[in-house]
DOGU-664340 format. One record per residue: residue number from 1; residue in three letters; x, y, z of N, C-alpha, C, O in turn. Coordinates in Angstrom, 1 decimal, padded with zeros to 4 digits. Layout:
+-------+------+--------+--------+--------+--------+--------+--------+--------+--------+--------+--------+--------+--------+
| vexnu | pado |   n_c1 |   n_c2 |   n_c3 |  ca_c1 |  ca_c2 |  ca_c3 |   c_c1 |   c_c2 |   c_c3 |   o_c1 |   o_c2 |   o_c3 |
+-------+------+--------+--------+--------+--------+--------+--------+--------+--------+--------+--------+--------+--------+
|   NUM |  ALA |      X |      Y |      Z |      X |      Y |      Z |      X |      Y |      Z |      X |      Y |      Z |
...
+-------+------+--------+--------+--------+--------+--------+--------+--------+--------+--------+--------+--------+--------+
***
This chain:
+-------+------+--------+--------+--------+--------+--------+--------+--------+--------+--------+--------+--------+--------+
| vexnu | pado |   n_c1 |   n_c2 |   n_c3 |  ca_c1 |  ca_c2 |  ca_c3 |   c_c1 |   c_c2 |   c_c3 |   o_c1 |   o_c2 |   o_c3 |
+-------+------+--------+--------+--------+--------+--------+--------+--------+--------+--------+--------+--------+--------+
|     1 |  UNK |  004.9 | -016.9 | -032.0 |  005.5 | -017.2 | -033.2 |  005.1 | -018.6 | -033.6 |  005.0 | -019.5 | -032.7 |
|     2 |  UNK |  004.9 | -018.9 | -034.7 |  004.5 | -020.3 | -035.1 |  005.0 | -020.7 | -036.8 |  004.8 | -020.1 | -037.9 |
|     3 |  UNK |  005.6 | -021.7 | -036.5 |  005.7 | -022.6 | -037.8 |  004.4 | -023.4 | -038.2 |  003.3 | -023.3 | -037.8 |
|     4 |  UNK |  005.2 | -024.4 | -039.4 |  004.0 | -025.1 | -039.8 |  003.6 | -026.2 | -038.5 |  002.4 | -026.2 | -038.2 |
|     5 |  UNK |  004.8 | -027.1 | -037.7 |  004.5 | -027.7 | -037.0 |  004.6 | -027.3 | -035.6 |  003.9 | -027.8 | -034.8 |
|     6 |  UNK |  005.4 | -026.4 | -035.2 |  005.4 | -025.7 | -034.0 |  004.9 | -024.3 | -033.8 |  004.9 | -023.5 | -034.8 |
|     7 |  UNK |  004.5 | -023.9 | -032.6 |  004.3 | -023.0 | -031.8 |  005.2 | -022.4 | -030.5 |  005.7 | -023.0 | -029.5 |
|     8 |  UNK |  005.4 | -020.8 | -030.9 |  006.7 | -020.7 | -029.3 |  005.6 | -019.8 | -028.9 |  004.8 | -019.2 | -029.6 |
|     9 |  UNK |  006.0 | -019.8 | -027.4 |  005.3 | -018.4 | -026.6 |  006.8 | -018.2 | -025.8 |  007.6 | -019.1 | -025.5 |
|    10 |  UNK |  006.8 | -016.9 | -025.6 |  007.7 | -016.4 | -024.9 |  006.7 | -015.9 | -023.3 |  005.6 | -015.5 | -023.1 |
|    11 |  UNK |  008.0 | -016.3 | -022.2 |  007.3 | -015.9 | -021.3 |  008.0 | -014.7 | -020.2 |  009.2 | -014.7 | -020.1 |
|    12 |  UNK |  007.4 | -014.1 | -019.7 |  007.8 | -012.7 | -019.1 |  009.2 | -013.0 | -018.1 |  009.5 | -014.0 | -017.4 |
|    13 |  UNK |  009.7 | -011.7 | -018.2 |  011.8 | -012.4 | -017.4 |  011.1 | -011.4 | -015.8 |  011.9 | -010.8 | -015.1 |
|    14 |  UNK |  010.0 | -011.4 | -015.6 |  009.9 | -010.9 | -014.1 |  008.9 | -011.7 | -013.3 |  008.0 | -012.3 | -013.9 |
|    15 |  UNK |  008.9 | -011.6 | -011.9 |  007.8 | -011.7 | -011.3 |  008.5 | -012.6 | -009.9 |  009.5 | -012.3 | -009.3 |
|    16 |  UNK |  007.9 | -013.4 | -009.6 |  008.4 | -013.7 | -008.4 |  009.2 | -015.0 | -008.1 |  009.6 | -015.3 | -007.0 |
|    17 |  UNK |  009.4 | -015.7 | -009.1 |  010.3 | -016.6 | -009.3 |  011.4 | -016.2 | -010.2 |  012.4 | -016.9 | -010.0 |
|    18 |  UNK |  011.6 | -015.4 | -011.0 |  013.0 | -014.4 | -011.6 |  013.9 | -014.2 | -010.6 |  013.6 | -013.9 | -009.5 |
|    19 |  UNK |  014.8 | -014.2 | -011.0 |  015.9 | -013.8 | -010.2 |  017.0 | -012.7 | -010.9 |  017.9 | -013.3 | -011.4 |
|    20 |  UNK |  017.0 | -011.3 | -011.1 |  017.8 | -010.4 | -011.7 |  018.8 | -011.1 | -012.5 |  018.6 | -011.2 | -013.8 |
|    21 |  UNK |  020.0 | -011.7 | -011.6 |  021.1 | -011.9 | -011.9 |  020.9 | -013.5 | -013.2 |  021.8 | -014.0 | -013.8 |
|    22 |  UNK |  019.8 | -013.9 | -013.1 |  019.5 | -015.0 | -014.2 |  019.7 | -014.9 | -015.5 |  018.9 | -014.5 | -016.4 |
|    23 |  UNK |  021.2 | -015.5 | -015.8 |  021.6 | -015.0 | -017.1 |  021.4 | -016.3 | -018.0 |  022.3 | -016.1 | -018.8 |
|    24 |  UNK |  020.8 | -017.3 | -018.3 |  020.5 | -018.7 | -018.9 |  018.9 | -018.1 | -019.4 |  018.3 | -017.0 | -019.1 |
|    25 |  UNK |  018.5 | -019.2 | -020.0 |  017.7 | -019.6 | -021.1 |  016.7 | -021.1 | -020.6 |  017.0 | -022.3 | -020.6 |
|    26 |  UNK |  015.3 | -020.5 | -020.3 |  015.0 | -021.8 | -020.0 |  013.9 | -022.0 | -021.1 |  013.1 | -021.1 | -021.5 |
|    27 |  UNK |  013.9 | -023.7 | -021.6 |  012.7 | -023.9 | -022.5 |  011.8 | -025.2 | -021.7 |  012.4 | -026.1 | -020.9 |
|    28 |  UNK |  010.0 | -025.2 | -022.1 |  009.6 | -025.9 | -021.9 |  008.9 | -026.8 | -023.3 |  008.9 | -026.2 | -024.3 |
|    29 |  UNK |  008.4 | -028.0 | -023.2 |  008.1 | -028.7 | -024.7 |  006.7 | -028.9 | -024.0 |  006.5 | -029.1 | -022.8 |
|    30 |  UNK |  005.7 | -028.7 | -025.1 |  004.6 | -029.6 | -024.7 |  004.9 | -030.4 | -026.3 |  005.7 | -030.2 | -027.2 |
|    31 |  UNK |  003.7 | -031.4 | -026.1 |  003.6 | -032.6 | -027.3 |  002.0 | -033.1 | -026.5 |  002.2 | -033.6 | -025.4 |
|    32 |  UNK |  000.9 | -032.9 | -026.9 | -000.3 | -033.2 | -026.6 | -000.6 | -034.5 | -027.1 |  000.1 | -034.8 | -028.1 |
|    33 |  UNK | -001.6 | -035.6 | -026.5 | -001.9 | -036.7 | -026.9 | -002.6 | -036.6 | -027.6 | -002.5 | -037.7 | -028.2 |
|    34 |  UNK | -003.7 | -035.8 | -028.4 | -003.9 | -035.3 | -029.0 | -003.4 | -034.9 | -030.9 | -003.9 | -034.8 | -032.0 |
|    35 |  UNK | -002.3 | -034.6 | -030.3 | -001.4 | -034.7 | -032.1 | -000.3 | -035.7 | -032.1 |  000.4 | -035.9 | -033.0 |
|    36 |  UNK | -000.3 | -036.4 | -030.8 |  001.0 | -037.8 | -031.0 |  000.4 | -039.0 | -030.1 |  001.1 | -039.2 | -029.2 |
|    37 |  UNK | -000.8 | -039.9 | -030.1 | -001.3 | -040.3 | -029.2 | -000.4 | -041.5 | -028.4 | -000.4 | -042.1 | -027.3 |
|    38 |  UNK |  000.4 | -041.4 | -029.4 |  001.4 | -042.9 | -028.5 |  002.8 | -042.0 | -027.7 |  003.7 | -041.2 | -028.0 |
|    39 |  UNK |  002.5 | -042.3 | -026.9 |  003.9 | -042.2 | -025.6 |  005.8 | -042.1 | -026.4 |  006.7 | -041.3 | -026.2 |
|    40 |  UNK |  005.5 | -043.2 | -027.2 |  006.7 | -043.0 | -027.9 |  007.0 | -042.2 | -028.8 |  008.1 | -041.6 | -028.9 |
|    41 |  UNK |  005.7 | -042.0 | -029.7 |  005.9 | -040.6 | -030.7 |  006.1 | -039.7 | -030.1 |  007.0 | -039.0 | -030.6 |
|    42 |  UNK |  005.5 | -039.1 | -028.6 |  005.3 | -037.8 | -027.7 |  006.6 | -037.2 | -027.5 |  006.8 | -036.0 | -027.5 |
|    43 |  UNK |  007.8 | -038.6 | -027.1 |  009.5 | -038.3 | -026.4 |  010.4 | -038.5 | -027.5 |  011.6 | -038.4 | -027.3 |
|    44 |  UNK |  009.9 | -038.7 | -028.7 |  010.6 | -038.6 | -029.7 |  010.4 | -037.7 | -030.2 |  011.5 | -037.2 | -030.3 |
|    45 |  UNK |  009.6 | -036.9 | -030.6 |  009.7 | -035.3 | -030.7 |  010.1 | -034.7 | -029.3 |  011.1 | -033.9 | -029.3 |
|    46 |  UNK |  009.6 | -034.9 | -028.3 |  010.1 | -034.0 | -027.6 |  011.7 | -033.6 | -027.5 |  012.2 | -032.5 | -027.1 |
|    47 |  UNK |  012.5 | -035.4 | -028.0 |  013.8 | -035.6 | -027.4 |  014.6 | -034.6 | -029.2 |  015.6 | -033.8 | -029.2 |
|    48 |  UNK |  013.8 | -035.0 | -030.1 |  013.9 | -034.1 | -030.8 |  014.4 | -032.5 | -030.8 |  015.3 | -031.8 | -031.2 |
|    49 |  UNK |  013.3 | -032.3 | -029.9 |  013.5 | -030.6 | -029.7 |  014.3 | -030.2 | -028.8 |  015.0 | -029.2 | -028.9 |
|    50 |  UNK |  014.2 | -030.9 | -027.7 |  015.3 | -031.1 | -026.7 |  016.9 | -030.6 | -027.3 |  017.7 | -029.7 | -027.0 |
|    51 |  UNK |  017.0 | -031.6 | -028.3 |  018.5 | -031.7 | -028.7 |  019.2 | -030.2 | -029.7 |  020.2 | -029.6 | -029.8 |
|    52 |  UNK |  017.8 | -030.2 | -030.2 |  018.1 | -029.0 | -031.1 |  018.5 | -027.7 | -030.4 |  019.5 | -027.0 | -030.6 |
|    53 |  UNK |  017.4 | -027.5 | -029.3 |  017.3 | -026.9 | -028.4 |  018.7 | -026.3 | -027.8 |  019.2 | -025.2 | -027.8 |
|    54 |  UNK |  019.1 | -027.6 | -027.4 |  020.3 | -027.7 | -026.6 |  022.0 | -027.0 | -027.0 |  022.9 | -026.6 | -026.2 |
|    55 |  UNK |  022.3 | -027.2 | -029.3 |  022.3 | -026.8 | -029.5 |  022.8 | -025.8 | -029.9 |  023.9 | -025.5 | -030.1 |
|    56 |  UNK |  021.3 | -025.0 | -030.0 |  021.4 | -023.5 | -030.0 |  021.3 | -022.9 | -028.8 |  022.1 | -022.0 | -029.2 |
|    57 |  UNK |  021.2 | -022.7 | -028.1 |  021.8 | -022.7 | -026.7 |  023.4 | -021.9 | -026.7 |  023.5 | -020.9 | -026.0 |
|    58 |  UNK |  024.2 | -022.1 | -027.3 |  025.0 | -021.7 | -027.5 |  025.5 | -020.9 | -028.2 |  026.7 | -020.5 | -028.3 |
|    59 |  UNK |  024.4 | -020.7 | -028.9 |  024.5 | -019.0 | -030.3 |  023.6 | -018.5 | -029.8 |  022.9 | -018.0 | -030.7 |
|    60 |  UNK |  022.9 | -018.3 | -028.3 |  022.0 | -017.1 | -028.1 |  022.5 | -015.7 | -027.6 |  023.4 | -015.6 | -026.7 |
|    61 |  UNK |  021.9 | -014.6 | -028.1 |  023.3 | -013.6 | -027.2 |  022.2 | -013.6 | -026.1 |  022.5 | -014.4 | -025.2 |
|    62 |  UNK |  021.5 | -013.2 | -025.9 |  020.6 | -012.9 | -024.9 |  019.2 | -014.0 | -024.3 |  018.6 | -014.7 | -025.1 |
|    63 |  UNK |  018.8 | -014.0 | -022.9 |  018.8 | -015.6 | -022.3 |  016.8 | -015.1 | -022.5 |  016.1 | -014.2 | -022.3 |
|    64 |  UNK |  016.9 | -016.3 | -023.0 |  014.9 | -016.8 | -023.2 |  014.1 | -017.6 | -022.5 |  014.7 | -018.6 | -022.1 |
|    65 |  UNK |  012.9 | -017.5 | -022.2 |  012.1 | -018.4 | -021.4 |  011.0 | -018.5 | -022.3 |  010.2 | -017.5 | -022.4 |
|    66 |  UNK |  010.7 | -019.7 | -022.9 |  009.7 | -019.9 | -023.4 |  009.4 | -021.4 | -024.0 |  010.2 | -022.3 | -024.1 |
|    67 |  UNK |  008.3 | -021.5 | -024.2 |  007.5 | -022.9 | -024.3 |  007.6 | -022.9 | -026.3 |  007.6 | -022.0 | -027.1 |
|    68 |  UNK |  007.6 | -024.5 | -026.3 |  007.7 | -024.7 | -027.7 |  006.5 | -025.8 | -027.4 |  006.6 | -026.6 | -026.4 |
|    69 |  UNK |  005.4 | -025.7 | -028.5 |  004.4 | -026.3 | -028.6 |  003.4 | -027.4 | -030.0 |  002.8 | -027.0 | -031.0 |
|    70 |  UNK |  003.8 | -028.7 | -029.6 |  003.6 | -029.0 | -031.1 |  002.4 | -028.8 | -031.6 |  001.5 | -028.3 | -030.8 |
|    71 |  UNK |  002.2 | -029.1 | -033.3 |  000.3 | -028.5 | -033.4 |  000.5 | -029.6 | -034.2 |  001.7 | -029.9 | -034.4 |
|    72 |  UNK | -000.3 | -030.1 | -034.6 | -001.3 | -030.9 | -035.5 | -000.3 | -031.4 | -036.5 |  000.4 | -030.6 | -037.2 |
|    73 |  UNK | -000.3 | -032.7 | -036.6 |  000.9 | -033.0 | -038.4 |  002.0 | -033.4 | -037.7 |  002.4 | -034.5 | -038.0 |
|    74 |  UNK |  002.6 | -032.7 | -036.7 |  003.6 | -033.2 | -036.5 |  004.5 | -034.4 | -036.0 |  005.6 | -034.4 | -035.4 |
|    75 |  UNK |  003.5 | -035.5 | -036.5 |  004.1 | -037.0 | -036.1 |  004.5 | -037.4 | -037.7 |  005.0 | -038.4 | -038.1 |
|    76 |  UNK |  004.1 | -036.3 | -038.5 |  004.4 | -036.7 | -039.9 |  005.2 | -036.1 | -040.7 |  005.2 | -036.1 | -042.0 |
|    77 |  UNK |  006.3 | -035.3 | -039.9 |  007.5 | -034.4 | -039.9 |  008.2 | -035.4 | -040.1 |  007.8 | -036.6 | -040.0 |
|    78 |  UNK |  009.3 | -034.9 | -040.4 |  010.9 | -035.7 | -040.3 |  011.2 | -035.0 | -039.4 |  010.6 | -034.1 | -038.9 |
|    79 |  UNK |  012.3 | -035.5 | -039.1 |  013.7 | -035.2 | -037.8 |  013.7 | -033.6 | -037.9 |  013.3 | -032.7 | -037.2 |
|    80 |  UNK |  014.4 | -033.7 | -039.4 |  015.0 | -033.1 | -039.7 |  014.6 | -031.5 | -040.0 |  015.2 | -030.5 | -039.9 |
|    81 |  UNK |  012.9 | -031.8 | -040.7 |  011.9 | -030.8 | -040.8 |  011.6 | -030.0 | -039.4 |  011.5 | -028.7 | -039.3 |
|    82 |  UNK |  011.5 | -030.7 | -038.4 |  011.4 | -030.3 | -036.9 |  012.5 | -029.3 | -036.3 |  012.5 | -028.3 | -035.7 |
|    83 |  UNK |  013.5 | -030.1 | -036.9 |  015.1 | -029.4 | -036.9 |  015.2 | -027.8 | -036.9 |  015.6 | -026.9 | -036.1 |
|    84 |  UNK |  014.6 | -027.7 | -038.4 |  015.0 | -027.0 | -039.3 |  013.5 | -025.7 | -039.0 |  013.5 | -024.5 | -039.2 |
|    85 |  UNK |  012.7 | -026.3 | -038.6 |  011.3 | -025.0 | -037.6 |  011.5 | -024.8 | -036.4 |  010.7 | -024.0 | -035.9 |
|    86 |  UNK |  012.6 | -025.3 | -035.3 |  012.7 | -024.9 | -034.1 |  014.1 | -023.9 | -034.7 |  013.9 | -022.7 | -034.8 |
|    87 |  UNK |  015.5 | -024.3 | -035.0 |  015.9 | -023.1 | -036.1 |  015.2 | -021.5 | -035.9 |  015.5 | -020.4 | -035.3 |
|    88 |  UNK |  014.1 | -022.2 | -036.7 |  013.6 | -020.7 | -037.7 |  013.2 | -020.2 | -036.3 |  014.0 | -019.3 | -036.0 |
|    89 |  UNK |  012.2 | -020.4 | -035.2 |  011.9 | -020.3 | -034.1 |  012.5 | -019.6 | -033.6 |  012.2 | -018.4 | -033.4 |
|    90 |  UNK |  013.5 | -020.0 | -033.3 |  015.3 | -019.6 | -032.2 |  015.7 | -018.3 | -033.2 |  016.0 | -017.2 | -032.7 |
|    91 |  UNK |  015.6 | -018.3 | -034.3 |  016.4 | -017.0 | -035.4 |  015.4 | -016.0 | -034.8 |  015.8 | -015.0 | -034.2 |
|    92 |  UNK |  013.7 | -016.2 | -035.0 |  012.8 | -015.0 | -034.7 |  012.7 | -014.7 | -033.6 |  012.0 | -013.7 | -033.4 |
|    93 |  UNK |  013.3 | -015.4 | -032.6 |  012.9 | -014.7 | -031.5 |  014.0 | -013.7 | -030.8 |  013.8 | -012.8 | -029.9 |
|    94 |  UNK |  015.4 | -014.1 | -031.4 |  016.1 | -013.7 | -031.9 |  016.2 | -011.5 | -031.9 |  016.9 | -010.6 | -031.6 |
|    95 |  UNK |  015.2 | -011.8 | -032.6 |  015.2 | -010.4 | -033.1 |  014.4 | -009.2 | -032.0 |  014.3 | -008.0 | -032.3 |
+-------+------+--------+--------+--------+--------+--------+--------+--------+--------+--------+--------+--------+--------+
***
């Protein structure tokens, strides 16, 4: 699934680090040097998505594992734009 500035992959609930009874939600962030080359832009989106993340977390009915990935542009987002595509993210995966 992908927005303008993000990318989700969802990743598989089996294998040999799963555990059945794993009823939580885990997420991973990348932010590449590449689309944020300074250190500080990198943890400010990440802390960003983090928060959003965190959240929604709490209106999920069912538990997800998956990576949110920034792409290109996105040091030239607002907060709030970021906000508002991890959102849309969390609604579609949702379904």
């Amino acid at each position: 699934m992908a927005t303008s500035h993000l990318l989700m992959f969802f990743l598989p609930r089996r294998g040999e680090g799963f555990q059945k009874n794993q009823n939580f939600s885990r997420f991973g962030f990348v932010v590449s040097k590449k689309h944020a080359s300074k250190i500080v832009m990198r943890n400010r989106i990440k802390r960003i998505l983090r928060s959003e993340v965190k959240e929604l977390l709490k209106t999920l009915e069912k538990p997800i594992d998956a990576v949110i990935q920034a792409k290109p542009g996105i040091i030239r987002a607002s907060s709030e734009d970021i906000r508002n595509q991890v959102r849309e993210l969390i609604k579609k995966a949702e379904k």
